[in-house]
Residue, then its C-alpha position, 0 to 999 in steps of 0.5 A: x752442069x752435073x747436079x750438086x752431091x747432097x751429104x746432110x744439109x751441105x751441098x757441095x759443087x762438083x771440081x771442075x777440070x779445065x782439059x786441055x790434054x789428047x792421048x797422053x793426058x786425056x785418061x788423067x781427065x777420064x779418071x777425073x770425070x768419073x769420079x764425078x768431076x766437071x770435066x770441060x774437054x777443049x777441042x781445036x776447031x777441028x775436034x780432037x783427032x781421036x774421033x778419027x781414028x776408030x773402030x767405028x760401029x758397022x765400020x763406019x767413021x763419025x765424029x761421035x763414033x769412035x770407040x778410041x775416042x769415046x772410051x778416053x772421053x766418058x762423062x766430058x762436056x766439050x767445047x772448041x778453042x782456038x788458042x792460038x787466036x787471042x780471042x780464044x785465049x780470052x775464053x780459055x781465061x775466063x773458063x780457068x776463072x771458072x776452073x779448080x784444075x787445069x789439065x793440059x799435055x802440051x810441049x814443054x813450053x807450049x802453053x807459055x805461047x798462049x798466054x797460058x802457061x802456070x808462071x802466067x797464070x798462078x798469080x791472076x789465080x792463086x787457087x788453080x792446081x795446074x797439072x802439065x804432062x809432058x814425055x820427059x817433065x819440064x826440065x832436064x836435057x829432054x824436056x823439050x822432046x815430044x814423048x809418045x807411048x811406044x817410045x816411053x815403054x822402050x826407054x822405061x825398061x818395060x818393053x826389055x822385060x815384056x814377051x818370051x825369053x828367047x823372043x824380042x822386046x814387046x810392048x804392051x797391049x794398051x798404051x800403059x806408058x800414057x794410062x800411068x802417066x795419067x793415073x799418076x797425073x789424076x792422084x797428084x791432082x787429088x793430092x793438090x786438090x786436098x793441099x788447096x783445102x788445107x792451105x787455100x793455095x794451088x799448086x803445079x803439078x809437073x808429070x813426065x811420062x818417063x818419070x811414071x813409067x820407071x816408077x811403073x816398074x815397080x819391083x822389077x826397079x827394085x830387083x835391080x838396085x837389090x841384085x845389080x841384075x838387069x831383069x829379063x824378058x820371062x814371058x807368063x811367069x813371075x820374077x820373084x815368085x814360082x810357080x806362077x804362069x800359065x801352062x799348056x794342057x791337053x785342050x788350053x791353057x791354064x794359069x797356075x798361081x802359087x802365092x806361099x809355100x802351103x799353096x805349093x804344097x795342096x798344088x802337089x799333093x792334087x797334082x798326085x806329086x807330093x814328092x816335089x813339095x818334098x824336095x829341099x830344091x823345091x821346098x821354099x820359094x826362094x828355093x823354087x825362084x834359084x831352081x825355077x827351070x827345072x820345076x817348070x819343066x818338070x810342072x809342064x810334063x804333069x800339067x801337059x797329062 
């Protein structure tokens, strides 16, 4: 067990996470785990197929080895179940006895036939927050399809607003559709977690990936609603502000950040350009957003030199 937190004369005990979750879930639980929780990860008989799947050091495989898996499994405790045999999911019922939260990103419907699904379970214990993360949430015409990170970016919008204007459609680099549903997913628990301190009753916390990764659009969403413009792929730069991308130069290349209208203007006077901070096309951000080809062009021949 990790040691108790010390805080005057109290000693308070560690959360404890029961965790039931792989690749879209499991960075919910690392969050968890890192903030200190007890985090008791559940592995079928087999282990959980993250240890496969590498790079392993000197290239070769081990099932403590795998840097996909132990990035998503800091600070865990685990144990193998097998739910679908009846004595496993007595275990898993005596752990969730023993649990403040469950974590657990099975299919729609998945726990329910174990024995363990959140209409099953509240009553036995009330205090349990329940956290399911699923690709399209509980209810609603998808529910019952799987969700994979790939899949999600391109039907959130992220991937149509990721890479060059002129390029395709690109996902991210690291799997973001699955790192926000559990970002989402670890808050949400933290926000359960305070309700059951004020009310001494649990709750169940029910997260779709398609639902985290709209939300993850942020103010690319709200351009829409404001404007009715779907936005567009623009590679290093900004939306809402200019200049703010990366240039080539003479040996790299260089980000340029310019957050205000003053900040344009020192960019300008060090660029030995001070008549482009002058230029009414170019004066205000907003002017600079409407007229954003031209100053890019003309920001690239300076910068190039």
């Amino acid at each position: 067990m990790p040691s108790q937190t010390s805080y005057g004369d109290n000693l308070i005990a560690p959360c404890r996470v029961l965790d039931l979750t792989d690749d879209k879930g499991v960075f919910c639980t690392k969050l968890l785990a890192d903030y200190g929780a007890d985090v008791v990860r559940v592995e079928p008989p087999t282990g959980d197929p993250g240890r496969s799947k590498g790079p392993f050091p000197n290239d070769e495989p081990g099932m403590e080895s795998s840097a996909y898996y132990l990035f998503y499994n800091t600070n865990k405790r685990s144990i193998t179940l097998d739910l679908a045999n009846p004595e496993g999911q007595d275990l898993a019922r005596r752990l969730i006895a023993e649990s403040d939260v469950l974590a657990e990103n099975f299919k729609t419907g998945g726990m329910k036939k174990f024995g363990l699904g959140y209409e099953q379970l509240k009553d036995e214990f009330p205090g349990l927050v329940y956290c399911s993360i699923t690709g399209f949430g509980q209810t609603g015409p998808y529910a019952s399809r799987p969700g994979y990170d790939v899949l999600i970016q391109a039907m959130g919008g992220i991937m149509s607003t990721t890479g060059e204007p002129d390029g395709e459609p690109q996902k991210t680099a690291v799997p973001i559709a699955d790192i926000m549903a559990g970002m989402y997913a670890a808050v949400s628990i933290n926000a359960a977690l305070r309700h059951r301190e004020v009310t001494g009753q649990g709750q169940y916390i029910d997260i779709g990936m398609l639902d985290t990764q709209v939300a993850t659009m942020s103010i690319l969403g709200l351009n829409y609603l404001a404007t009715g413009e779907v936005p567009l792929r623009l590679g290093n730069a900004h939306p809402n502000i200019v200049p703010y991308q990366s240039f080539p130069t003479a040996d790299g290349s260089i980000i340029i950040a310019v957050a205000n209208d003053e900040q344009f203007d020192r960019l300008c006077v060090f660029a030995g350009h001070p008549e482009l901070a002058a230029d009414a096309k170019f004066k205000t951000n907003a002017q600079r957003v409407r007229n954003r080809d031209e100053l890019i062009e003309k920001l690239r021949q300076i910068i190039a030199e």
